[in-house]
C-alpha positions as CSV (number, residue, x, y, z in Angstrom):
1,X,-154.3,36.1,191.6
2,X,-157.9,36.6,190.7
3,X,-156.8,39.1,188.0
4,X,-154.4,36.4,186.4
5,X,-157.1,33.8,186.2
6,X,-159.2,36.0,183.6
7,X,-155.9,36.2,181.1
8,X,-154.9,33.1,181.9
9,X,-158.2,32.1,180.7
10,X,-158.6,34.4,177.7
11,X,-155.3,32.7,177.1
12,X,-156.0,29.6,177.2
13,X,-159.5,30.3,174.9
14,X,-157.4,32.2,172.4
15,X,-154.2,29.6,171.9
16,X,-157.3,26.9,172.3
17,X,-159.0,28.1,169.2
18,X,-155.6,28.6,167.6
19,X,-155.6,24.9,167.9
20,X,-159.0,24.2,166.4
21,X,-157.9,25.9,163.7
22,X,-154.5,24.4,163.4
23,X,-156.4,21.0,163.6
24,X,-158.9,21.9,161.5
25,X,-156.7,22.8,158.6
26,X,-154.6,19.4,159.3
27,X,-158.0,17.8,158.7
28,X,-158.7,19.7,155.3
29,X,-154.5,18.7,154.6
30,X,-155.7,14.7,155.8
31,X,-158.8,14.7,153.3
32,X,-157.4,16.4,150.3
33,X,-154.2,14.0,151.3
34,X,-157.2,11.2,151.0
35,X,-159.0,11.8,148.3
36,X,-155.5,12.2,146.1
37,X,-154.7,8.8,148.1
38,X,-157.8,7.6,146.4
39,X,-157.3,8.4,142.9
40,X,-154.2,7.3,143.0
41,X,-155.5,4.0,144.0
42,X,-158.2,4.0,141.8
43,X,-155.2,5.0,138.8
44,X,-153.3,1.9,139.6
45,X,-156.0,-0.3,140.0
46,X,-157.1,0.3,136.5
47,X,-153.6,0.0,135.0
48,X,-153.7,-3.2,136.4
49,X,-156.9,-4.7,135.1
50,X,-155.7,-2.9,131.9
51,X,-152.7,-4.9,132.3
52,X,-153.9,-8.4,133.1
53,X,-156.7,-7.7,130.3
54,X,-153.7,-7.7,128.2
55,X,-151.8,-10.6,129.7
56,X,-155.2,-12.8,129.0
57,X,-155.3,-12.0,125.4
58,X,-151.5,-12.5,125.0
59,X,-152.3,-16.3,126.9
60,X,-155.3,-17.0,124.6
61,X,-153.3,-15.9,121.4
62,X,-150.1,-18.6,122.5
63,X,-153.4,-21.1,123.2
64,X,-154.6,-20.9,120.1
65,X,-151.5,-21.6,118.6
66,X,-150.2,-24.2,120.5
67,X,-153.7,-25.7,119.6
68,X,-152.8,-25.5,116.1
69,X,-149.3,-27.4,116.2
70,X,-148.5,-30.7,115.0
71,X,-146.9,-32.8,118.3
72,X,-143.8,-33.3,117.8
73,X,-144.2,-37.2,118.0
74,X,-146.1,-36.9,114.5
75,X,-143.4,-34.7,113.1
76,X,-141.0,-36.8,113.5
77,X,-143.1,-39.6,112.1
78,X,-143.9,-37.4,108.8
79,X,-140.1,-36.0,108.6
80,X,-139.0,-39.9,108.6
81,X,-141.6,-40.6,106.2
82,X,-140.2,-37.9,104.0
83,X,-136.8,-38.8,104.2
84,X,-137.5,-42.0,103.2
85,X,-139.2,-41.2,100.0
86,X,-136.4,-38.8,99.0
87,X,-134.1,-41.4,99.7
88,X,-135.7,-44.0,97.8
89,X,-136.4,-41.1,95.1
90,X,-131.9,-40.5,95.2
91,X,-131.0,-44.2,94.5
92,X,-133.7,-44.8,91.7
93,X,-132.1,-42.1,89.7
94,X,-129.2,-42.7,90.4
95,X,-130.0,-46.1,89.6
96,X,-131.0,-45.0,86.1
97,X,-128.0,-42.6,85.4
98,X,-125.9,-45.9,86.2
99,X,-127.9,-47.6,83.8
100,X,-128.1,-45.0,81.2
101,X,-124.1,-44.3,81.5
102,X,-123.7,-47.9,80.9
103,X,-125.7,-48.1,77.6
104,X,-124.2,-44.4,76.2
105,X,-120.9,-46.2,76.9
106,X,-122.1,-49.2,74.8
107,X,-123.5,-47.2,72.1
108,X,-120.1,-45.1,71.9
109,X,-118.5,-48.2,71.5
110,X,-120.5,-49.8,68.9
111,X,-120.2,-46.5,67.2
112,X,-116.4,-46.6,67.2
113,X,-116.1,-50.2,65.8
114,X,-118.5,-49.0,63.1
115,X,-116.7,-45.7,62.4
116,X,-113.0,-48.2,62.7
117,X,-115.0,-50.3,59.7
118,X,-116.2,-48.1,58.0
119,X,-112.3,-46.6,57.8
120,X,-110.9,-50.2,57.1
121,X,-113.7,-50.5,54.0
122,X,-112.2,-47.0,52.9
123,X,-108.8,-47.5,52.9
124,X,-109.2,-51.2,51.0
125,X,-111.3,-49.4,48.3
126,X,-108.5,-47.1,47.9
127,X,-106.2,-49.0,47.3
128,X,-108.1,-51.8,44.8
129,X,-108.7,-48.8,42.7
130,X,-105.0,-48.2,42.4
């Protein structure tokens, strides 16, 4: 039994330091695992600032327009006011066409009693001179 305890020990030492090693390269795997870990993280973090950097000057932008709007309160006013004008604007011309149809209607009949007198004068001169 004494003569198993050396190999037994010199076998145990020799699968022992097959562990080290085995744990030693796990550890180099774990770090290099890590440090990708790492700059992975870092990666995403920046694509997120990059991201929200973006999302801020998208929210300013739509700030500074909406600061530049009219309210809709005062369009409406401004839109009513307008209507009301072109309204007014519609019934004074046609107000005036009405008016001017009238007196192109007198003037065409005034023109026609003329032209029937003028006629009538004709036809009596014609026939005195016969």
């Amino acid at each position: 039994m004494a003569d198993d305890l050396p190999i037994n020990r010199r076998e145990f030492e020799a699968r022992f330091d097959a562990l080290k090693q085995e744990i030693a390269a796990q550890k180099d795997s774990i770090t290099i695992a890590m440090a990708a870990a790492d700059r992975a993280i870092t990666k995403a973090e920046t694509a997120v600032e990059k991201r929200f950097e973006n999302s801020n000057e998208w929210r300013n932008t739509v700030e500074s327009l909406q600061r530049t709007y009219m309210p809709r309160a005062e369009f409406e006013q401004v839109n009513k006011t307008l209507s009301d004008k072109i309204a007014a604007n519609s019934e004074s011309l046609k107000a005036r066409d009405d008016r001017g149809a009238g007196s192109h209607q007198t003037w065409l009949m005034l023109g026609l009693a003329l032209s029937v007198l003028g006629n009538c004068a004709l036809v009596l001169a014609y026939l005195s001179h016969k």
